[in-house]
Wavefront OBJ file of the C-alpha trace (Angstrom):
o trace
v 0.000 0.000 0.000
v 1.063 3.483 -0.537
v -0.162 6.241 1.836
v -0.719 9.107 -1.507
v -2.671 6.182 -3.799
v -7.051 6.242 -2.889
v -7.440 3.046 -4.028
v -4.421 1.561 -1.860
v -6.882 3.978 0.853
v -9.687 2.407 -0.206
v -8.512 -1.392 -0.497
v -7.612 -0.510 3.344
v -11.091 0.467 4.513
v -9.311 4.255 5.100
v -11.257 5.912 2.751
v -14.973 5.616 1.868
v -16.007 3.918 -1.522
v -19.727 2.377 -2.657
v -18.345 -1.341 -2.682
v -20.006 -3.612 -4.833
v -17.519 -6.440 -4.186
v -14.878 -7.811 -2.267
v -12.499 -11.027 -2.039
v -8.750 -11.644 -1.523
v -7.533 -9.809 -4.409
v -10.026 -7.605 -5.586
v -12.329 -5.134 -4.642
v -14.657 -3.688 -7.006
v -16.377 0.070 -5.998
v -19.152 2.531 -8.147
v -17.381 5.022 -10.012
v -17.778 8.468 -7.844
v -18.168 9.987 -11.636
v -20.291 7.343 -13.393
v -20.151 7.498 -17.341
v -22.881 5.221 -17.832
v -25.996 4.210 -15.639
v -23.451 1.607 -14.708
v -19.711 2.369 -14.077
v -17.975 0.192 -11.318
v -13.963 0.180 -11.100
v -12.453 -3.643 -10.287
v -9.148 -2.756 -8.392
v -6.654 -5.200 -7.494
v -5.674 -4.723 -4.237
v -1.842 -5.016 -4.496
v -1.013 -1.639 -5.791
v 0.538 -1.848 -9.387
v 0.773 1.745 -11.109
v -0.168 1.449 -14.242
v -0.685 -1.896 -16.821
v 3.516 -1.214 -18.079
v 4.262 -2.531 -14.715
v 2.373 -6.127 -14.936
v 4.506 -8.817 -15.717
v 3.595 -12.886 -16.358
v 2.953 -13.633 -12.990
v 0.116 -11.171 -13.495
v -2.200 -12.926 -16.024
v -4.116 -14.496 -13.588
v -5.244 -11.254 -11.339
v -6.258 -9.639 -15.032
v -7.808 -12.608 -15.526
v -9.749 -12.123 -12.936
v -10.718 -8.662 -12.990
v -12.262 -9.087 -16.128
v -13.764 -12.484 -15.334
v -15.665 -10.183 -11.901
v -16.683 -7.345 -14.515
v -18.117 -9.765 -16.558
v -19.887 -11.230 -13.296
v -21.023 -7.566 -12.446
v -22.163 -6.812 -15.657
v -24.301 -10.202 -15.430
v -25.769 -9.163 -11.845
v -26.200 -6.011 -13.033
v -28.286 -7.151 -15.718
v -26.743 -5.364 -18.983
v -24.591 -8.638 -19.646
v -27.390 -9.197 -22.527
v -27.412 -5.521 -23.287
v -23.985 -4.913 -23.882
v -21.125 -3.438 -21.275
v -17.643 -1.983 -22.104
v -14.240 -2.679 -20.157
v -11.190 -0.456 -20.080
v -8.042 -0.340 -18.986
v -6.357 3.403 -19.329
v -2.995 3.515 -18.743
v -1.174 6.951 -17.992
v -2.316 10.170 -18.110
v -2.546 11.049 -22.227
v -5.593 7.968 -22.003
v -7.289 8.896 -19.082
v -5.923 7.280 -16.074
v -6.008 9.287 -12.915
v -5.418 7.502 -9.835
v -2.332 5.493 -10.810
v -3.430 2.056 -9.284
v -4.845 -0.269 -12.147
v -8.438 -0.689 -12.284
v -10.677 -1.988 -15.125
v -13.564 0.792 -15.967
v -16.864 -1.510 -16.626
v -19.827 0.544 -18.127
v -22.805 0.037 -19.008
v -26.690 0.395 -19.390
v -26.620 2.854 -22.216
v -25.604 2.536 -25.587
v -22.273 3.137 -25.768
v -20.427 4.794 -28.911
v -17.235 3.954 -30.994
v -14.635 4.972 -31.163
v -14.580 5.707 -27.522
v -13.122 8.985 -25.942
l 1 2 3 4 5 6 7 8 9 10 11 12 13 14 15 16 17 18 19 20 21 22 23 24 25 26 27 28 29 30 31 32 33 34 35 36 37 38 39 40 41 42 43 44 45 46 47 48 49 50 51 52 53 54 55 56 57 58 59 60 61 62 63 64 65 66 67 68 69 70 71 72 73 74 75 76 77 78 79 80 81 82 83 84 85 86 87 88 89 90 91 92 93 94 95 96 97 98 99 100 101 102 103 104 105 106 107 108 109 110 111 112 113 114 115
């Protein structure tokens, strides 16, 4: 954990986030900006910065984040529907807090080409 990243804060229980899920290696919170009727961030909860620092050993915790959007999405009831999942990584596409997390929207009709 580092003391500066919110999601390491949040992952901790030391700062307040709408949790929709939570296991031993991810938690997965609304978005406090939604984008779409549904927007819920899956966060690891080892801190990695951004998606240049995964390595091999990694595939399996991506894995899984998409594998609980996809879960979400299903509970949620737009798996039918359609959802979007994205990764930014660094500032020029978006990212903000610099702890991966997986953006999964959904319940609207979402355009292409994104952004």
């Amino acid at each position: 954990m580092t003391d500066s990243c919110l999601f390491c804060r949040i992952v901790e229980g030391k700062a307040h986030a709408r949790i929709v899920h939570e296991d031993e290696r991810l938690v997965a919170i609304e978005d406090i900006n939604p984008q779409a009727p549904l927007h819920v961030l899956v966060i690891p909860r080892r801190h990695v910065a951004t998606l240049n620092e995964l390595a091999a050993e990694d595939d399996g915790l991506v894995g899984e984040m998409i594998r609980r959007a996809a879960a979400i999405a299903r509970a949620r009831g737009v798996d039918q529907s359609g959802y979007r999942t994205v990764f930014n990584c660094n500032r020029g596409a978006g990212q903000s807090v610099f702890h991966i997390h997986l953006h999964l929207l959904g319940g609207r009709r979402l355009g292409w080409p994104p952004g």
